[in-house]
N, C-alpha and C positions, 0 to 999 in steps of 0.2 A: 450370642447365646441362641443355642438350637430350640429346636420346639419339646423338645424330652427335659431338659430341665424343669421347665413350668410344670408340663404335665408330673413329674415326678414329685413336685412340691403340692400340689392340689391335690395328688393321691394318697401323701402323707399326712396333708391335712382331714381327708378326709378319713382316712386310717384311725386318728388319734379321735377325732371326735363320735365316731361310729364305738371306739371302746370307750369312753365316758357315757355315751347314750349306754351300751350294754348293762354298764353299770346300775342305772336311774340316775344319772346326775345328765342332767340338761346341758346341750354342749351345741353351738354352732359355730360354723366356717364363715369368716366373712368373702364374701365374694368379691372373685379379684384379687384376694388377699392382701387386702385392703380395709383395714379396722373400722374406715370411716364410713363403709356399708355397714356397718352395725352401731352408727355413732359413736365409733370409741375411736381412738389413738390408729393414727395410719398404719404404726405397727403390729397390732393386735391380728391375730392369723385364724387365733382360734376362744371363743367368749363361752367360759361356764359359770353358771347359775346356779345359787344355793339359797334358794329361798330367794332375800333381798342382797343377800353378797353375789358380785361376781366376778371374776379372778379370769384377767387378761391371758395371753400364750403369743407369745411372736415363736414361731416354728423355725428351727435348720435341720438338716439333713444333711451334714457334710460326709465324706466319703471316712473320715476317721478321726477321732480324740485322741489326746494327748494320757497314754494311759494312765497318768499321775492324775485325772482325771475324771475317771470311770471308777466306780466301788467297784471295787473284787467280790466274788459271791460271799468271802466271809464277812461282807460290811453292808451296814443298812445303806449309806450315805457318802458323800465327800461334801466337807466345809470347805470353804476357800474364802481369801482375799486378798485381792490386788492393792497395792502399797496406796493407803491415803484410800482405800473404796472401801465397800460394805461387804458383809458376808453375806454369801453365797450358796447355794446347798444345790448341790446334784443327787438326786433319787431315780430309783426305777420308777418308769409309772405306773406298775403295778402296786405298788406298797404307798404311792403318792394318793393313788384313788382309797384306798383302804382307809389312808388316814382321813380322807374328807368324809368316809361315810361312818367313820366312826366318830369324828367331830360333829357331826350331823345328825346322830340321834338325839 
């Protein structure tokens, strides 16, 4: 792995959490990306904070989804599950942030 993956992945780290600060929702990058500079799960990429909730984010960026995968602009969301696993929900995170700040009043 070349030196532009990483950097791409910390860029998008720091992308997603730069738009939850915009918001007022408290949002950090663990460094390294690496959860456990912020005491959480080695996975955790990106840690936000709701008061005393705070709700983990392991980040990918891959080059493309499986379009059965992506909501189409006429849909809020895609539910999913894998045979014998949990559901699932893909959202935009525009509409993801909306719902925490309206849970949050």
């Amino acid at each position: 792995m070349g030196a532009a993956q990483p950097r791409k992945g910390k860029g998008y780290e720091r992308e997603i959490v730069n738009r939850f600060r915009a918001t007022g929702i408290d949002a950090e990058r663990a460094y390294g990306s690496d959860g456990r500079a912020l005491g959480e799960v080695k996975e955790c990429d990106v840690r936000i904070s709701l008061g005393a909730r705070r709700i983990l984010f392991q980040l990918f960026r891959p080059g493309r989804l499986a379009r059965k995968f992506v909501p189409t602009t006429d849909i809020s969301g895609v539910i999913y599950r894998q045979d014998r696993g949990e559901d699932l929900i893909m959202l935009r995170l525009d509409d993801y942030i909306d719902l925490l700040i309206a849970s949050n009043v």
